[in-house]
N, C-alpha and C positions, 0 to 999 in steps of 0.2 A: 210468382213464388219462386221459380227456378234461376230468374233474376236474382231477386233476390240472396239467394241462398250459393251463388257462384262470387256474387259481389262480396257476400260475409267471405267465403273461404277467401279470396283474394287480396281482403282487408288485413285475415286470420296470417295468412302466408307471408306476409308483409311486415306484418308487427312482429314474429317469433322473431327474425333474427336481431332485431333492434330492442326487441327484450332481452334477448341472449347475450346480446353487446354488452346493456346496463348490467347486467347481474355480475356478470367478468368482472366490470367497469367496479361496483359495488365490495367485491371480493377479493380486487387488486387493493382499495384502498383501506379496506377493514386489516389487510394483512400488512400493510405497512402501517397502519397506525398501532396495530398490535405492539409489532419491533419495536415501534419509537418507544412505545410504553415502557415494555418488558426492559428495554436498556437504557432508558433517561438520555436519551437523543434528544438533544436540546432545538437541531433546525436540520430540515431533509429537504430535497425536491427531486422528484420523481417525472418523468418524461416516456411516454412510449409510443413507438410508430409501429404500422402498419403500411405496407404496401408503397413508401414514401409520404403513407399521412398519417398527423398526430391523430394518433385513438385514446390517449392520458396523459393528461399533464396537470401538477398540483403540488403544492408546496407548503409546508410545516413550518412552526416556529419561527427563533429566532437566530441569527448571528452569533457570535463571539464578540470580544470588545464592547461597542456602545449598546448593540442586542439589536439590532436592525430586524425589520419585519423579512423573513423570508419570502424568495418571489423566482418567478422561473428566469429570472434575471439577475439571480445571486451569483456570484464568483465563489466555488470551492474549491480547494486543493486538490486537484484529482490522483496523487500522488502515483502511482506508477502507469497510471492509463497514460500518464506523460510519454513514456517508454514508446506508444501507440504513435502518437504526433510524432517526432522524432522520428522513429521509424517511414512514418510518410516525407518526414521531410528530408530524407538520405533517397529516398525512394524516387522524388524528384529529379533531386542532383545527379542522379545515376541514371533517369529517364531523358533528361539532355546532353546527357554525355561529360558531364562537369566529373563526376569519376566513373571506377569501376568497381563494383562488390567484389570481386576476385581479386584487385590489387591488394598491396602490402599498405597499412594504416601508415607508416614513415614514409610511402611516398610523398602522402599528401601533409603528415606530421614529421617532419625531417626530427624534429626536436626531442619525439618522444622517444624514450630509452628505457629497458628494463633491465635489472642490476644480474638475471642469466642472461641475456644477450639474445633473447628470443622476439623480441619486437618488431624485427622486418617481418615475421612468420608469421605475425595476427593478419589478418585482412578484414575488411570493413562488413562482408557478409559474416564472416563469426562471430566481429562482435554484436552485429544485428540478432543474429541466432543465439547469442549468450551460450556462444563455445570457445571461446578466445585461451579458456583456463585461468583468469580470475576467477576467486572464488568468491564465494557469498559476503565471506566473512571481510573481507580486503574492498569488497563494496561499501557494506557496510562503517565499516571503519573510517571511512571519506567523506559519508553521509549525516546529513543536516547538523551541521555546521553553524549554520545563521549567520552565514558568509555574505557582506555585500560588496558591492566596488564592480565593475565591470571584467574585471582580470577575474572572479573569484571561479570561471570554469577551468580557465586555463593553468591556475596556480594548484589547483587542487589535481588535477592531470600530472603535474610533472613531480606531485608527491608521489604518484604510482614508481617513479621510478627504482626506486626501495623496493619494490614489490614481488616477491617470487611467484612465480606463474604455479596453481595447484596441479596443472593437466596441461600436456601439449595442445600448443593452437589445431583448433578441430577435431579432439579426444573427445569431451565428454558437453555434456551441459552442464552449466553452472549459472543459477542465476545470479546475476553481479551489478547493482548498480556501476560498479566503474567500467563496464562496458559502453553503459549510453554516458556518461559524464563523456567518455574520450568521443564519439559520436558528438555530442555539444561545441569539441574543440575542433571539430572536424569541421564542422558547419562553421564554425567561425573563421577558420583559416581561407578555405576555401573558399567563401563569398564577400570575406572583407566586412563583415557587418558580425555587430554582436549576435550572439545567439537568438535574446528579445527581439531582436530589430528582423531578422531571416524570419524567425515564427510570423511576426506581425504581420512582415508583407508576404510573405510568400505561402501561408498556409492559414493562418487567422480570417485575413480581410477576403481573400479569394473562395473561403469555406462560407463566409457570414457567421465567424464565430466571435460576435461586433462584444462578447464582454473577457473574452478571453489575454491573458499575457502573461509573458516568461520570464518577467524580473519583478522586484518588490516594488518599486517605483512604480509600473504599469500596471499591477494588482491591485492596489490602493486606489490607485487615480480610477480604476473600472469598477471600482465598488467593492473588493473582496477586504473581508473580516476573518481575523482567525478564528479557529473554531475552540475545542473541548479536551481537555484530556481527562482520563477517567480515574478519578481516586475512589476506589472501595466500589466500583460502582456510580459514583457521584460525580455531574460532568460539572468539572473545575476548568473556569478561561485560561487558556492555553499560556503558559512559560517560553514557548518554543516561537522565534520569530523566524519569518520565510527567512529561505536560503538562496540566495542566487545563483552558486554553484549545483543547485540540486535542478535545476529546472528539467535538462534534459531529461532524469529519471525518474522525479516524482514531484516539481511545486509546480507544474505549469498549472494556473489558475483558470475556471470556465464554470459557465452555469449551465443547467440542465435544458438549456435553449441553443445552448454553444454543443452540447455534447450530442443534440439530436441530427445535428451537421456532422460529425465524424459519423453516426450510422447510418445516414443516406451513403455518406461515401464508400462504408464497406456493403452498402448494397448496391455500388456500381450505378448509385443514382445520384452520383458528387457532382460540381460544376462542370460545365464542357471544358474541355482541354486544360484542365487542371492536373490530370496525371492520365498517361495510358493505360489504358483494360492491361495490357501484359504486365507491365508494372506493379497493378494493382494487386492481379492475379498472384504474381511470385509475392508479392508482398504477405499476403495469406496463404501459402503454399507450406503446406506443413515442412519444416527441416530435422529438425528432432524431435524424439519420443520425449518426455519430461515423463510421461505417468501412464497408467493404464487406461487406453483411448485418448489421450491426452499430448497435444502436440504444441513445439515454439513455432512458431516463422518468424519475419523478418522485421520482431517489434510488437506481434500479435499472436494470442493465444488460439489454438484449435483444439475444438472437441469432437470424436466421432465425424472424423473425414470424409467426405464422400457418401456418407448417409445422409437418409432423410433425419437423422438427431443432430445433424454436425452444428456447433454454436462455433462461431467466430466469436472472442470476448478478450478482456482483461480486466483484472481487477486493478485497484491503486490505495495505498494507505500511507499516511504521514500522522506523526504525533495528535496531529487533533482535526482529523478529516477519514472517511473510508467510502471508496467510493465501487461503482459497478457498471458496465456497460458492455451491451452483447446483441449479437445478429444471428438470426437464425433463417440462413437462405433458404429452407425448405419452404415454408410459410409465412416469410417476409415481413415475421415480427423483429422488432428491438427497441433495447430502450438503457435508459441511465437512471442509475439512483446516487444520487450525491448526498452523504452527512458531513455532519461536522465536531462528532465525537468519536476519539478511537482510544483501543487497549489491545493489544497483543491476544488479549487473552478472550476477546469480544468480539474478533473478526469475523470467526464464523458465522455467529448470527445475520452478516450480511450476503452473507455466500447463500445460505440457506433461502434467506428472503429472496436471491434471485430466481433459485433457480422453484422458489414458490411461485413466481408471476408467470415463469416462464410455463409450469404447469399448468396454473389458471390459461395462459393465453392457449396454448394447446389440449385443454379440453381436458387433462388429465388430471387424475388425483391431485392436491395439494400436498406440498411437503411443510411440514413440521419444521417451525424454528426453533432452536433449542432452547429451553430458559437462561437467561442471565447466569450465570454461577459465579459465587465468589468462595468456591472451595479451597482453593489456590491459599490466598490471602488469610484465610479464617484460620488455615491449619498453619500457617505462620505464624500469626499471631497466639496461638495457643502454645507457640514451641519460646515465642516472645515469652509467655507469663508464664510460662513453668522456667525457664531462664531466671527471671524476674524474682520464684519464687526460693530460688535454691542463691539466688545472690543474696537473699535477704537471709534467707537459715546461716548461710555461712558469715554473714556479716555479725551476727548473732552470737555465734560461738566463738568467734576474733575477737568480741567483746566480751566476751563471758569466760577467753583465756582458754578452750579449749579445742584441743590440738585430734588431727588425721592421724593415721598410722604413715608413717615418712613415705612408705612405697608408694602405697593405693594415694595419696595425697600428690605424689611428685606426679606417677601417672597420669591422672585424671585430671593435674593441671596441666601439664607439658599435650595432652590428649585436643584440650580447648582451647587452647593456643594455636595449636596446628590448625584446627578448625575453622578456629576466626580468620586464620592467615590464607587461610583454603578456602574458604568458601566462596568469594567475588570469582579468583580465577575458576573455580568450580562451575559455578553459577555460569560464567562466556560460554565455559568452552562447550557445557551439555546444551545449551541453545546453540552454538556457534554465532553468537552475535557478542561486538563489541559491549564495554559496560555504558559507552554512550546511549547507545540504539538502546539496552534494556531502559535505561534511568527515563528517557522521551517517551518511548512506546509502551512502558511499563513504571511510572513513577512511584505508584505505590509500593509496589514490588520490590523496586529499590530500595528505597524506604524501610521500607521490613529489612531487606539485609542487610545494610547500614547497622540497624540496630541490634541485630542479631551478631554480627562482628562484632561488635562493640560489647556486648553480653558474654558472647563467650570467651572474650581479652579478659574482661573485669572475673570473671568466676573463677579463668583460669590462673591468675593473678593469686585472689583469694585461696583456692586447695592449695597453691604454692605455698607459698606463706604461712598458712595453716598447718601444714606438713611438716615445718621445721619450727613452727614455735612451741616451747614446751607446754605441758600443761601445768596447770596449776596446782 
């Protein structure tokens, strides 16, 4: 009986934590199937390690273009976890002495210039830390282009040179894709090989990131599809084709079997003599503040430093992909979630979702994804049909020969005039993003103000008009 009853507990002791597994296991994908739901994610895949072993991995849907079954060997856009790779792959070049983070970026780019004359003064650690003093918006501006041709890093580089610097090199943070573009022309100078061709051999094949690559050529041929953009909510196949100038900062392409190789390697359990501990180490070593508890280094995000909460991570988003991937040294989880539907206005939802798994995996509370909202867009559109409705009243009374009072008439058209003529540049400048980056990241949206310009020209027209014609 005593036998017995030590053999039960033993058994009992045994199964809790491999039930406790499942239920996580269980809870991780009920809350991603949730998201997909809540936002009409057309294809996901999902990857999580443990201690250097897979503990989840699973995959959704379908592709973009011909709709391909997704699989933990799908190619997605990881758009700015790109920023990550890159990072490691300067991190290299500076671990064999090929440069130095403390030199001037012209030594190694003779060629590049800036229209103040402050371009010897960047160095290659600033623009790693995105302190250089480009600003967001001059990133932006350079970005997804749907550049191909092998020159398209370099040609798109020496457009910076127009470019006036927002902040002395080493002033402030500014996140800038044309930080890592010039980091891409860096790589290329210096090793003599394209950008693709450096990632392949020297960080791809040596990680086992056997679906991964950094031109459109080598994306297609490893299976990647474009993804979704999001109209009204509704994932519509993507308009926006890869860019080759963007690799460095956000098209580098990889599946969620590729991206479980960069999380060993930020747990220090990467290939042997692939990069040194020191290396690695400054690599993650917080340089600046970005937020509260919130740090850059050198390509890669930190959170809560030096705690038992600190997450190593980055996010990455391009037109029709959003992606996630994060280490947490304390308790040797990580993991990636790769989509292939994006909207400006829809990212959070994936921020949410991570740091939901990352609760599940730590035993804490879950966190709450936000619903979908199409607040935004609705209240557009209703400023559309009241537009809509005051163009037809006035077109009514143009017909019917009756006339405004000349004042309130010249006003109120010369009023929506200005407004139509005001509102795109309005529209950049309170996002600080180009009207490119809005139209890709936000189609609908554009959309709506296209027509909204155009409503308030034509109304403004009519009170004109109206104001000076007699009545009858």
């Amino acid at each position: 009986m005593v036998l017995f009853l030590l053999t039960s507990i033993t058994i009992t002791s045994l199964e809790a934590p491999a039930s406790a597994e499942g239920d996580t296991e269980a809870k991780i994908e009920k809350g991603i199937e949730d998201y997909l739901e809540e936002y009409q994610v057309p294809g996901a895949s999902v990857a999580i390690v443990h201690n250097n072993e897979l503990f989840f991995s699973k995959s959704w849907g379908v592709t973009g273009e011909s709709e391909e079954k997704v699989t933990g060997q799908t190619p997605f856009t990881i758009g700015s976890i790109s920023k990550s790779l890159t990072g490691i792959a300067i991190m290299k070049l500076a671990d064999n002495g090929t440069i130095r983070l403390d030199d001037s970026v012209q030594e190694y780019l003779p060629w590049f210039t800036l229209k103040n004359g402050k371009a010897a003064e960047i160095t290659v650690e600033q623009l790693l830390s995105q302190t250089s003093g480009f600003s967001t918006y001059d990133g932006l501006a350079l970005s997804d282009k749907e550049l191909a041709g092998s020159n398209a890093i370099k040609n798109q580089v020496k457009i910076l040179s127009e470019v006036d610097l927002t902040a002395g090199p080493g002033e402030k943070h500014q996140y800038s894709n044309a930080n890592f573009l010039i980091l891409g022309a860096l790589i290329e100078e210096l090793t003599g090989m394209s950008y693709a061709e450096y990632m392949q051999k020297e960080i791809f094949e040596p990680l086992g990131m056997k679906n991964a690559a950094a031109n459109k050529e080598g994306a297609y041929k490893k299976g990647y599809l474009s993804g979704y953009q999001s109209w009204f909510g509704v994932p519509v196949k993507s308009s926006v084709a890869y860019d080759n100038a963007g690799a460095p900062y956000g098209y580098i392409t990889a599946s969620s079997a590729d991206m479980v190789q960069l999380v060993k390697l930020l747990s220090g359990k990467g290939p042997d003599h692939f990069i040194s501990d020191k290396a690695l180490d400054l690599y993650m070593t917080p340089q600046v503040q970005t937020g509260e508890d919130r740090y850059y280094g050198l390509g890669i995000r930190i959170s809560n430093p030096d705690t038992p909460k600190e997450i190593i991570w980055h996010s990455g988003s391009t037109p029709d992909s959003h992606a996630e991937v994060f280490y947490i040294p304390e308790t040797g989880w990580g993991g990636v979630i790769l989509t292939n539907k994006n909207h400006i206005l829809e990212e959070d939802g994936l921020y949410y979702l991570k740091n939901n798994i990352i609760n599940l995996l730590n035993g804490d509370e879950p966190e709450q994804v936000p619903d979908h909202s199409l607040a935004i867009q609705c209240l557009m559109l209703g400023c559309i049909l009241l537009l809509i409705m005051l163009s037809i009243y006035l077109w009514k009374r143009f017909r019917a020969q009756k006339s405004l009072k000349k004042g309130a008439g010249l006003f109120l058209g010369l009023l929506f005039i200005v407004l139509s003529a005001a509102l795109v540049p309005l529209l950049t400048y309170s996002t600080a993003s180009p009207w490119n980056s809005i139209s890709v990241f936000a189609p609908d949206i554009a959309l709506l103000t296209v027509l909204s310009v155009i409503l308030l020209a034509i109304n403004g027209l009519q009170l004109i008009i109206s104001a000076f014609k007699k009545s009858r």
